[in-house]
N, C-alpha and C positions, 0 to 999 in steps of 0.2 A: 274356235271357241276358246274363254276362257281358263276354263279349268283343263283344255287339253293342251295350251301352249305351259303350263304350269307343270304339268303333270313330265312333259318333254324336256323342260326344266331340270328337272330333278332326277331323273331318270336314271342320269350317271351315278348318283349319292348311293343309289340302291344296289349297286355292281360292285361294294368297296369289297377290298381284300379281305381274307376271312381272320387272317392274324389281327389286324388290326379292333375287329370288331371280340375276339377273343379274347384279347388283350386288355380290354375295358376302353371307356371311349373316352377321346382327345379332345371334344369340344364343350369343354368343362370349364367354369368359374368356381373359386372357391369363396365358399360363406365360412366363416366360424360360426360355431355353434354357441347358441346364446339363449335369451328371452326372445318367446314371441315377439315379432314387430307388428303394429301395425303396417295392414296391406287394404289392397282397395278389395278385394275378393278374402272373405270369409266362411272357409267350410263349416258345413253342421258337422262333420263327426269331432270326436275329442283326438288326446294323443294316442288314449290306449287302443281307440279302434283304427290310427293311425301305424301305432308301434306292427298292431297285428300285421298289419296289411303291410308292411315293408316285410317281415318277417317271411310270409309268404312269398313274396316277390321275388325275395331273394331266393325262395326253393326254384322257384321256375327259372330264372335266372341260372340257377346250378344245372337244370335239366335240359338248357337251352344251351349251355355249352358243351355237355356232353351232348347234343344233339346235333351240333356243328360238329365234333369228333368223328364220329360216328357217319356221316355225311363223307367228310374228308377220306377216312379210310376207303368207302367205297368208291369214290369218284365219281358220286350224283354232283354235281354240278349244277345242275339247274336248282334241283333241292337246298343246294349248299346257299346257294345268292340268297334264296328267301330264306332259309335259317340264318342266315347271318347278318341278313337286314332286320328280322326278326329280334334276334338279342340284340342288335344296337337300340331298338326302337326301346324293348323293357329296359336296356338301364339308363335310357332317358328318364323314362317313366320313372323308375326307382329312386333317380338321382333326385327328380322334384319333390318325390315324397318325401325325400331325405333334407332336401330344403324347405319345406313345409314345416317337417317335425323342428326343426331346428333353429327357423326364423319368419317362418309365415310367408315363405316366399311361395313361386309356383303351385300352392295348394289345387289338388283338382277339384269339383265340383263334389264327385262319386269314387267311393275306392273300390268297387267291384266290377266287373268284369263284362259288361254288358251283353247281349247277342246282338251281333250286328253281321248284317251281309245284305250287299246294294252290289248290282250290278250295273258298270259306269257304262258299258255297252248299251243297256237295254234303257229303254222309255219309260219305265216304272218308277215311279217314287220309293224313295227307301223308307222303309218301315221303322215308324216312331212310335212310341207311348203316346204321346201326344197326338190330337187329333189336326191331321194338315188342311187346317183353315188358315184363313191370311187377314183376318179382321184382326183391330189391334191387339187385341186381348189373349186371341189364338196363337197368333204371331209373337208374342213374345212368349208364348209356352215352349212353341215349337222351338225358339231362338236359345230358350234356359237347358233345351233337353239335346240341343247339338253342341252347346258348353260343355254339358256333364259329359257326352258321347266322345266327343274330340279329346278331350282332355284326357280319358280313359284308356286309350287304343293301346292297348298291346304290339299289334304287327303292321308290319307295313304298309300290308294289302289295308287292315281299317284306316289307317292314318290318309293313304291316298285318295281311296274312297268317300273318306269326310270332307276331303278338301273340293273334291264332285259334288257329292251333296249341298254343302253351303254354297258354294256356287247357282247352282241350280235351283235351292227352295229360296233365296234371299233377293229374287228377279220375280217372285210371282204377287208379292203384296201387291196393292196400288203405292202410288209415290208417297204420299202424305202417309200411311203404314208404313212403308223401307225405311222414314226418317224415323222413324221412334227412337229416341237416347238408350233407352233400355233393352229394349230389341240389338239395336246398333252395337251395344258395349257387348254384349254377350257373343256375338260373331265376331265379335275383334278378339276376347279374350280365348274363343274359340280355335280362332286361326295362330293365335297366339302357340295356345297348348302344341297344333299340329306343328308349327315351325320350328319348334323344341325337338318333339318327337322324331321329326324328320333331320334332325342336325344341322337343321337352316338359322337355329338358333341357338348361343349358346345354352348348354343346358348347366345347370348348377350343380354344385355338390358342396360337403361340407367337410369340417376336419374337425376334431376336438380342437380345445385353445382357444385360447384369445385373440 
């Protein structure tokens, strides 16, 4: 299948050294800080409920290194790989807000924190807000709210999950549904978010200056 040869893919990305991920992450472009630009995707919130939300971020950020600490001294290992693929995934995440704020780049859809939990094993549909019809109408809801979901993921485990997910609900429309432009754009921009968060993309950041 395709989301399990994907999934084998990457596999290795989530095994990385824990210094490195400590250390802050290496697969970074820098923007300078400026004016809004125009982008093709426009969030509803503003800067301030922007500023909050990095603000935040960065606490968890702080508790997800000393969570990796804390890991290392005891010699959980297995614990250590997902806390440490964990804080690589948040300062992707952070890094986009920080290009967001900064130049309208990578905005997410949602700055909050979803619930989310799909199990990639089991036959179940993951559980949306939206209701999973496949008529076009449904279908681009369902398409808008695995935008906002993808883009959102904090850990690993969601980010890989999402990539299960749209794989699996974007085969069930009919043909003439699957093509919808609008539908279509928002699983691209979708997959987009995930290849960031997973450091299959570079992810941006900013600096003061010009």
């Amino acid at each position: 299948m395709r989301w399990l040869a994907l999934l084998l893919a990457i596999m290795g990305l989530g095994a990385c050294k824990t210094g490195s991920a400590a250390s802050g992450a290496t697969d970074e472009v820098t923007y300078h800080t400026g004016t809004l630009a125009d982008d093709d995707y426009k969030p509803a919130y503003d800067k301030a409920e922007l500023q909050k939300a990095l603000t935040s971020e960065r606490g968890a950020e702080a508790a997800g290194v000393e969570r990796v600490r804390e890991l290392e001294d005891k010699g959980d290992y297995d614990q250590l790989r997902i806390a440490t693929a964990d804080l690589a995934v948040r300062r992707r995440f952070i890094a986009s807000l920080a290009a967001c704020e900064a130049s309208g780049m990578t905005c997410p859809p949602r700055l909050d924190d979803p619930t989310w939990s799909f199990d990639i094993e089991a036959n179940d549909d993951p559980k949306l807000d939206s209701k999973l019809r496949f008529d076009l109408e449904s279908w681009q809801k369902v398409a808008a709210e695995l935008h906002g979901r993808a883009c959102a993921c904090r850990t690993i485990t969601c980010v890989d999950s999402m990539f299960v997910a749209i794989d699996r609900l974007e085969t069930r429309p009919m043909p003439d549904v699957q093509g919808d432009e609008t539908a279509s754009l928002a699983l691209t921009r979708a997959r987009e978010c995930l290849y960031r968060l997973r450091g299959l993309r570079r992810t941006p950041r900013t600096v003061d200056g010009e």
